[in-house]
N, C-alpha and C positions, 0 to 999 in steps of 0.2 A: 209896405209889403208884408204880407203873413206866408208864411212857412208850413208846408206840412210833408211827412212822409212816408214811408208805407216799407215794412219792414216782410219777409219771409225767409221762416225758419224749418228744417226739414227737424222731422220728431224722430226720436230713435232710442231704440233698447239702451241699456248701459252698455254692449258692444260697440253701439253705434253701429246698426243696424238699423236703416231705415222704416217705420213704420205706418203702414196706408190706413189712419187709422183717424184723422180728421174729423170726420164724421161722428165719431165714439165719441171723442174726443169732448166735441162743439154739444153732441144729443145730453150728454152726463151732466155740464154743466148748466143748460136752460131747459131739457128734458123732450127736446125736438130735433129731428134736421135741419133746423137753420144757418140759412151760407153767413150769414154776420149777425152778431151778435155783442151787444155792449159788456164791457167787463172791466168794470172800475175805472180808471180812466185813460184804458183803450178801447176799440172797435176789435175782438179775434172773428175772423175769417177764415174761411174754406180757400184753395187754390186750385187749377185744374186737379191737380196729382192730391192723391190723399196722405200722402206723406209729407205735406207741406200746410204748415198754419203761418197766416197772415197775421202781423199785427201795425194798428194802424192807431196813431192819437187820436182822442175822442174827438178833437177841433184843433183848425192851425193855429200857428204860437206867431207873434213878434220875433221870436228868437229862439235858436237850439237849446238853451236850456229848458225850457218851459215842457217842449218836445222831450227831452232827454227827463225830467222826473218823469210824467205820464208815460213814458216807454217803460221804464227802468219800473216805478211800482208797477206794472201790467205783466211785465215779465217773474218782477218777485211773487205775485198772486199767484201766478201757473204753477210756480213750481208749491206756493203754498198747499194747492188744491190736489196738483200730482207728486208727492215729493216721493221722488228715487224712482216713481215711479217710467216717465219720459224724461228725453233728454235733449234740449233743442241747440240747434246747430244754425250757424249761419253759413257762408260760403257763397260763390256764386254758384255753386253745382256740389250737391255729396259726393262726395270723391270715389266712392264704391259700387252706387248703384246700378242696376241693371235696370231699362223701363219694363222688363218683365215683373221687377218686384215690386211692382209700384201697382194702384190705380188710379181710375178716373171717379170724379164725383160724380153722384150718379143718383142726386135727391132733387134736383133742378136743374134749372137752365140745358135742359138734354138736348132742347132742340141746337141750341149755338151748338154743341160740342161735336154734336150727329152732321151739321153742315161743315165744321171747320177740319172734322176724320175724313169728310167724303171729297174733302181739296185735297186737303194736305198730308194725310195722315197723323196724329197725335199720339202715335204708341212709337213714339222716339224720343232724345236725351232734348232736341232743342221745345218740347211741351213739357214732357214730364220729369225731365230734372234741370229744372232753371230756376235760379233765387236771385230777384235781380232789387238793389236797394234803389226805390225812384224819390225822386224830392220835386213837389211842387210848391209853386210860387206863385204868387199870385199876380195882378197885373192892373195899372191903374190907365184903362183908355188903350185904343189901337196903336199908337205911336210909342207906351211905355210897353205895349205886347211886344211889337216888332222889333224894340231894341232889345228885349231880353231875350228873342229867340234870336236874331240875329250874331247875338253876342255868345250866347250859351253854345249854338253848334260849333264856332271854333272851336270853345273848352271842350269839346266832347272826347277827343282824340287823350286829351290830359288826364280827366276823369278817369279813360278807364284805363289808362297806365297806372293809375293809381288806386285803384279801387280791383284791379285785378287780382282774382282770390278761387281761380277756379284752375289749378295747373293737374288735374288729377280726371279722367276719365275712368271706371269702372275699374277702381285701385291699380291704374298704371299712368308714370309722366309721360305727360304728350311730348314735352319739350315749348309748347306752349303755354303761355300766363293767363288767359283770358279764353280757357275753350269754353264758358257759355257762351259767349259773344259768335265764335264758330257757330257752334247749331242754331242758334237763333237768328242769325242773320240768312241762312238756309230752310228756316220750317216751312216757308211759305213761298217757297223760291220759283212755282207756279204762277204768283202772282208778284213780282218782284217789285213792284213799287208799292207794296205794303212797308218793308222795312229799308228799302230803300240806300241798302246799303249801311245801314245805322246811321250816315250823317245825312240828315233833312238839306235840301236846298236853299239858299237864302231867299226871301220873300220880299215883296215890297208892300206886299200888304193883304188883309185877310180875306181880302175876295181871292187874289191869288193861290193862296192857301185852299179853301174853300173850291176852287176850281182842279187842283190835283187831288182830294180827296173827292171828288164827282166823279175823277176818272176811274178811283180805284174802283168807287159803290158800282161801277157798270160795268166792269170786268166781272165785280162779283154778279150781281144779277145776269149776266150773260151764260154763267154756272148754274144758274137756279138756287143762289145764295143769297138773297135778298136779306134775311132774317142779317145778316152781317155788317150791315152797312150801319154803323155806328161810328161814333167818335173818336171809340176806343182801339177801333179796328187794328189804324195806325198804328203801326211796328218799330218805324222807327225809332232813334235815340233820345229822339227830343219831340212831343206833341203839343198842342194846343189842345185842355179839353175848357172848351166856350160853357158848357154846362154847369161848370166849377167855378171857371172865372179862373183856370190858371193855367199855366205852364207846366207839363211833365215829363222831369227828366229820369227816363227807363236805361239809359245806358250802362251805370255803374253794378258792378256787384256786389248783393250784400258782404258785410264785411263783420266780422268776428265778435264786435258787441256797437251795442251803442253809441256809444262816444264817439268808434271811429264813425260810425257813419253821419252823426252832426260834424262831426272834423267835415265829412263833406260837402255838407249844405251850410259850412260858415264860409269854408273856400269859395261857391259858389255866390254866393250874395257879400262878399268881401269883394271880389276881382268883379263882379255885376257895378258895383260905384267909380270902377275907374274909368278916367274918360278916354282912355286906348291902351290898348294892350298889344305886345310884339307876338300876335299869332297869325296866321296862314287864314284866309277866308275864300280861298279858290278850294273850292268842290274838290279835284283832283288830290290837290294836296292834304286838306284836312284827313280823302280816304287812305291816301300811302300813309299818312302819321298815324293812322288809325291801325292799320295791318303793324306798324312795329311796335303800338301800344299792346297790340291782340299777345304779337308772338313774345316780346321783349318785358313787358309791362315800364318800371320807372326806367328800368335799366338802358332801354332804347331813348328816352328822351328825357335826358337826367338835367343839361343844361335851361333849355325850355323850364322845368318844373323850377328848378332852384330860382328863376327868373317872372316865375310866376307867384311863386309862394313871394318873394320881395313885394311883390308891387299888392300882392294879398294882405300883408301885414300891414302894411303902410294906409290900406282904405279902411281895415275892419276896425269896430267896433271894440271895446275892451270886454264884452262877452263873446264876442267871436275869436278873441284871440287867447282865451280860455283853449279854444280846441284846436287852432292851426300849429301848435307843435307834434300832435296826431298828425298831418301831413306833412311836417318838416323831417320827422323820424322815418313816412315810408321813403322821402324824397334820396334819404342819405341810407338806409338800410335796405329798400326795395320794398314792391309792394307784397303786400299779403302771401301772394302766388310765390314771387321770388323767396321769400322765407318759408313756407312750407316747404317748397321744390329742396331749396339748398337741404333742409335738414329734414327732410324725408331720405334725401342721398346719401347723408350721414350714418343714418339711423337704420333705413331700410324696413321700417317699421310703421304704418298708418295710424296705429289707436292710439298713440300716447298722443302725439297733435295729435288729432280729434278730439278726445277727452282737454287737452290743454286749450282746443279753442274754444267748446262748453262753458270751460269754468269762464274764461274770458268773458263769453256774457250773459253767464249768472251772476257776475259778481260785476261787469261794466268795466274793465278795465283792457286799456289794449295791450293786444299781443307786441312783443318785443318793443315798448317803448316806456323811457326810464322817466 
């Protein structure tokens, strides 16, 4: 199995004030608008919103570290080429912005963007301020596909208890852990089995598969949306792209540097080697565990994780167990969400965490953990 994942970062002044500025950004350093772009040894990208840069490894790795240098020098080089100049932010959502202040890119790809305004509208928080961390995996044959998606929708609901890092809409707490997950599972709610509620159904096999995404391309065509019907379309949490040869999982939010977010592609392919795990595979249930992951993050399913991380240690590798103490700390401290929330409440104050989760990954190390 090879590993790969795809990181987005919203850019902002030293207030931390978002900046639509991608485009500047990407044109300065190759001397064009190009949507991607090679730069040492990562892939930097464009995202709908121009307040957001993509960064993606040059090629998948054997393993998180391999991924974690080529991230880590990709990021040291930005700041080499901007320094003091931007300031990149993970998060599953900026915590302050308005999609007023944001744009749309607007050097290509116009036509997707011009059919998916005229469904759904895209000048709202679940297009233009969403940063979601995805990990794909790769897949050997139909029978090693179906087990990994089969297996991965249960974790979905864990994931993003754990990975939740979005508690702050337009500088105020919702009371929820996971509001991108809110707007996103909504952007497209016209056509409701694009994201499907975020957890995909179990499959029995890829014509299966294959025949629910038929049904979405004909809802779309029945709009005059043809141009959409791609692979990629699927919204849900968990996809197949056949193109790639892998599995992608979109559910989790970025998270504050690097490290944590291999912490979650070792957990993933650690608890992927056992031969069963004590989790829920009814539809039903996986989406009620999902709504207390949304609103609660670890806090709502604290036994579950501590029971999951056990049987995670016990499968992974000695380079993946490098980074599952990154998920042993949010298990017993809370996730991302819950530690901003709580000391945001303290404090009453947004820039200092923000500026402290900055340095987080400038420098690669996780928030609150010893």
């Amino acid at each position: 199995m090879t590993i790969g994942t795809e990181h987005e970062y919203s850019i902002n002044d030293t207030h931390f004030t978002a900046l639509p500025v991608s485009d500047q950004i990407l044109k300065s350093i190759c001397g064009s608008f190009e949507s991607e772009i090679l730069f040492g040894d990562v892939k930097l990208g464009k995202e709908l919103q121009k307040t957001v840069l993509e960064f993606i490894p040059r090629a998948p790795a054997s393993g998180p570290a391999e991924l974690e240098s080529m991230l880590t020098q990709g990021i040291r080089k930005f700041y080499q080429i901007f320094p003091g100049q931007y300031h990149l932010l993970g998060l599953g959502m900026h915590p302050t912005l308005t999609p007023g202040r944001t744009a749309v890119w607007d050097h290509d790809e116009g036509e997707y963007y011009e059919a998916y305004d005229r469904l759904f509208n895209i000048r709202q928080h679940g297009w233009l301020n969403i940063q979601a961390l995805q990990v794909n995996l790769s897949y050997a044959g139909e029978k090693d596909l179906l087990m990994q998606y089969n297996r991965i929708r249960t974790l979905l609901p864990y994931l993003i208890a754990l990975t939740a890092s979005s508690p702050m809409v337009e500088g105020r707490l919702t009371g929820k852990m996971d509001n991108r997950l809110i707007y996103y599972r909504e952007n497209q709610k016209e056509i409701p089995q694009i994201c499907n509620g975020i957890i995909p159904a179990r499959i029995r096999s890829v014509a299966e598969y294959r025949e629910a995404q038929e049904q979405i391309f004909s809802a779309l065509r029945a709009r005059d949306a043809g141009i959409l019907c791609e692979e990629w379309l699927n919204s849900s949490g968990l996809i197949i792209r056949f193109s790639r040869g892998c599995l992608e999982i979109k559910a989790p939010d970025e998270q504050e540097c690097i490290r944590s977010d291999m912490a979650v592609a070792a957990l993933v392919t650690a608890l992927l080697r056992c031969m069963a795990l004590p989790v829920e595979s009814d539809q039903d249930a996986l989406l009620a565990l999902t709504e207390t992951a949304i609103e609660k993050g670890t806090a709502g399913l604290g036994p579950e994780l501590e029971t999951l991380y056990r049987r995670a240690w016990q499968a992974a590798t000695a380079e993946e167990r490098q980074y599952l103490p990154v998920i042993e700390s949010r298990i017993a401290n809370g996730s991302l969400a819950e530690q901003i929330a709580e000391r945001y409440r303290s404090e009453n104050a947004i820039g200092p965490i923000l500026a402290d989760m900055a340095h987080c990954l400038r420098v690669n190390t996780p928030y609150g953990v010893k």
